[in-house]
C-alpha positions as CSV (number, residue, x, y, z in Angstrom):
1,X,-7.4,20.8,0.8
2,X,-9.9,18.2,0.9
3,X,-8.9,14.2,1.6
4,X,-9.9,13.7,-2.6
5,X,-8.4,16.5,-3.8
6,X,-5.0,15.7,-1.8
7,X,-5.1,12.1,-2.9
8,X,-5.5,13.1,-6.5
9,X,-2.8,15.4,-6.1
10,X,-0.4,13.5,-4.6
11,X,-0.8,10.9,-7.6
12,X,-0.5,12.9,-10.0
13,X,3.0,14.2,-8.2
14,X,4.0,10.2,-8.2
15,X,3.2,9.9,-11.9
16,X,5.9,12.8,-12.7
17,X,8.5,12.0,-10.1
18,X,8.3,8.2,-11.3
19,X,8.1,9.6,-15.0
20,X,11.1,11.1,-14.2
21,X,12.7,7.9,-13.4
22,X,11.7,6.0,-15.8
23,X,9.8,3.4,-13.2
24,X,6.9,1.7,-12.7
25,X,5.1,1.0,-9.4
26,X,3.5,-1.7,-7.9
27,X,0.5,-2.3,-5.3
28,X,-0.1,-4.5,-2.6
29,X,-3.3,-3.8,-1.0
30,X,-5.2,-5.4,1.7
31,X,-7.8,-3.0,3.9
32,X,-7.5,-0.6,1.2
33,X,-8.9,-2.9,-1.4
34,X,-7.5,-1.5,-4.3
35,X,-7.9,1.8,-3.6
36,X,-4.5,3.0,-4.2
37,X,-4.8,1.4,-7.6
38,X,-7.5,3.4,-8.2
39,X,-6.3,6.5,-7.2
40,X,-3.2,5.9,-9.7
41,X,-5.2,4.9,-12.7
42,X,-7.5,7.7,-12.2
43,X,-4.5,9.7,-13.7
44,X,-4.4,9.7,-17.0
45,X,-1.1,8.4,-18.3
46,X,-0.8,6.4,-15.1
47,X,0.1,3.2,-17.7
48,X,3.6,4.9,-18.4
49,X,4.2,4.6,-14.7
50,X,1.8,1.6,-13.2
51,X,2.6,-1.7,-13.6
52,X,-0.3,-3.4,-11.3
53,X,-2.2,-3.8,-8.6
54,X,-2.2,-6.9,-6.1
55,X,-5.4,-6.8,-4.2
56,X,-5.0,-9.7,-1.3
57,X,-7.5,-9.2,1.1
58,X,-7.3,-12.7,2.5
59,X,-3.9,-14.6,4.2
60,X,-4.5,-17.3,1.8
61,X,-3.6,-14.5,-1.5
62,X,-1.2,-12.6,0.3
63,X,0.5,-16.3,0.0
64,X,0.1,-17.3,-3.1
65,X,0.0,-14.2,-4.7
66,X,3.1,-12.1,-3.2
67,X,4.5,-15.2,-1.3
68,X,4.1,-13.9,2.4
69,X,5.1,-16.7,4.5
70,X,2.5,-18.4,7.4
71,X,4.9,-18.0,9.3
72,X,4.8,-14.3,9.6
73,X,1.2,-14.9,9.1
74,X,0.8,-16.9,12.2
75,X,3.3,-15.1,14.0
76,X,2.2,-11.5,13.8
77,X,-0.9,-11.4,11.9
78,X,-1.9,-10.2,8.7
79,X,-1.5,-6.2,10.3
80,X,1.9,-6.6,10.8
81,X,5.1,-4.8,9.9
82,X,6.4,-8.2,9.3
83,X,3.5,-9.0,6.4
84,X,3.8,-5.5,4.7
85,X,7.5,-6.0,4.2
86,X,6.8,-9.4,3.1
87,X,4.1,-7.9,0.8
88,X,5.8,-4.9,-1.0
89,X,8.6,-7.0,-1.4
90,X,6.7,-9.6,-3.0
91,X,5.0,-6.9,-5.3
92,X,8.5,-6.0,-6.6
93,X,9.3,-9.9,-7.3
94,X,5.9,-10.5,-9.2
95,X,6.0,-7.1,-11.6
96,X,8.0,-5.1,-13.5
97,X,7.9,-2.3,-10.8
98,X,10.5,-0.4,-9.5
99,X,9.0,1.0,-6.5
100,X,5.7,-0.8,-4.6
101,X,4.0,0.2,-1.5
102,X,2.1,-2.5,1.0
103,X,-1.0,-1.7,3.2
104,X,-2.9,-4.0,5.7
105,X,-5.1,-2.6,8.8
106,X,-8.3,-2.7,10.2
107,X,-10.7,-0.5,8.7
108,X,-13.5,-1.2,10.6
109,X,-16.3,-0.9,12.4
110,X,-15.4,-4.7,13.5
111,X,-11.9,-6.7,13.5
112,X,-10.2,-4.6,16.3
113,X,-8.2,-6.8,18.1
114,X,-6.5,-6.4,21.6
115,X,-3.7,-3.8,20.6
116,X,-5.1,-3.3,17.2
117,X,-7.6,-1.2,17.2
118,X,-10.2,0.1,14.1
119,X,-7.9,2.8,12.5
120,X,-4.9,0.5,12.6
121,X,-2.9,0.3,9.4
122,X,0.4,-0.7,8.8
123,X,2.8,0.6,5.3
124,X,5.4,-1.0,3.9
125,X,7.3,0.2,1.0
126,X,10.3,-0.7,-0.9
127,X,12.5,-0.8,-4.3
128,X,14.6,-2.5,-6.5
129,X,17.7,-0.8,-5.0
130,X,16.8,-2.4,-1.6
131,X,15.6,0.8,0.3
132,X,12.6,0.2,2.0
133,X,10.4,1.8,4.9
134,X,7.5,1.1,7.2
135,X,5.1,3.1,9.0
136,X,2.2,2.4,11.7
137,X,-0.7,4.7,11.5
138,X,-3.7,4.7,13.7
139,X,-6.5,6.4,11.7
140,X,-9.9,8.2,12.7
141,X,-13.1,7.8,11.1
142,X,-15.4,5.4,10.1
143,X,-14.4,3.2,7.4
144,X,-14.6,5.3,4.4
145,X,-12.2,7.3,5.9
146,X,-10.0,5.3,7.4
147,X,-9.4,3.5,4.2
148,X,-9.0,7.0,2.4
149,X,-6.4,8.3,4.8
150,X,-4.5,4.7,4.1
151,X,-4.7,5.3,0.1
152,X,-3.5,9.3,0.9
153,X,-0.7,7.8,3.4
154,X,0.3,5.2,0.9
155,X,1.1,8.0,-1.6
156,X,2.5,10.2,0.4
157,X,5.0,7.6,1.0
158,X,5.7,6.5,-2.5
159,X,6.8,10.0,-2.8
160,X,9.1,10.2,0.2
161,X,10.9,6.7,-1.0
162,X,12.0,8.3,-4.3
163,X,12.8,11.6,-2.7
């Protein structure tokens, strides 16, 4: 199956299991840059199951828009397991969603840093019920596909939490 095909796909399956539930969910995007939004909202009927979409591509939104601290900022950088959690958790505290999912990596060709490489990405995702998860990837590709492998991981993860 192809990369858009899959990512369509796996939305659509997050739209019924959420339906299901009766939840909404929440993004919190960074190298991505909305892209998982997108990918929701291409479904239609994605507004009985998406609440919104927090696009902070910068350190100073993912502080004043999901409250990541500069601490965590300054202590592990914005690609950081440390910065997704703060972010999908800040996600849930800013919406009405049940369920959110966090990305932040390097997409490329430039911002590799010593032990973060283009490709890296980090996922957070958590709930209202306190569950949450995190993942590092390392991703191939130029940037294009880098970022759609992040918005087909961040799915695919949605999907696992409310498994």
């Amino acid at each position: 199956m192809k990369l858009d095909a899959e990512i369509e796909h796996l939305a659509i399956e997050l739209g019924r299991a959420l339906g299901q539930r009766g939840w909404l969910a929440a993004t919190a995007e960074s190298c991505t840059g909305g892209g998982v939004a997108s990918a929701i909202t291409d479904i239609a009927g994605s507004s009985g199951w998406f609440d919104r979409g927090f696009v902070t591509y910068t350190n100073e939104a993912k502080q004043q828009m999901l409250g990541v601290s500069s601490d965590s900022l300054e202590q592990h950088g914005a690609v950081s397991e440390a910065v997704v959690l703060e972010m999908a958790r800040g996600a849930l505290t800013h919406s009405s969603a049940s369920i959110s999912v966090a990305i932040s990596g390097i997409a490329g060709p430039g911002g590799a840093t010593e032990g973060k490489p283009v490709g890296t990405v980090w996922f957070a995702w958590a709930d209202r019920n306190g569950r949450h998860h995190s993942l590092l990837a390392r991703f191939d590709g130029d940037r294009r596909q880098v970022r759609q492998q992040a918005v087909r991981q961040a799915l695919s993860g949605l999907l696992a939490l409310l498994r």
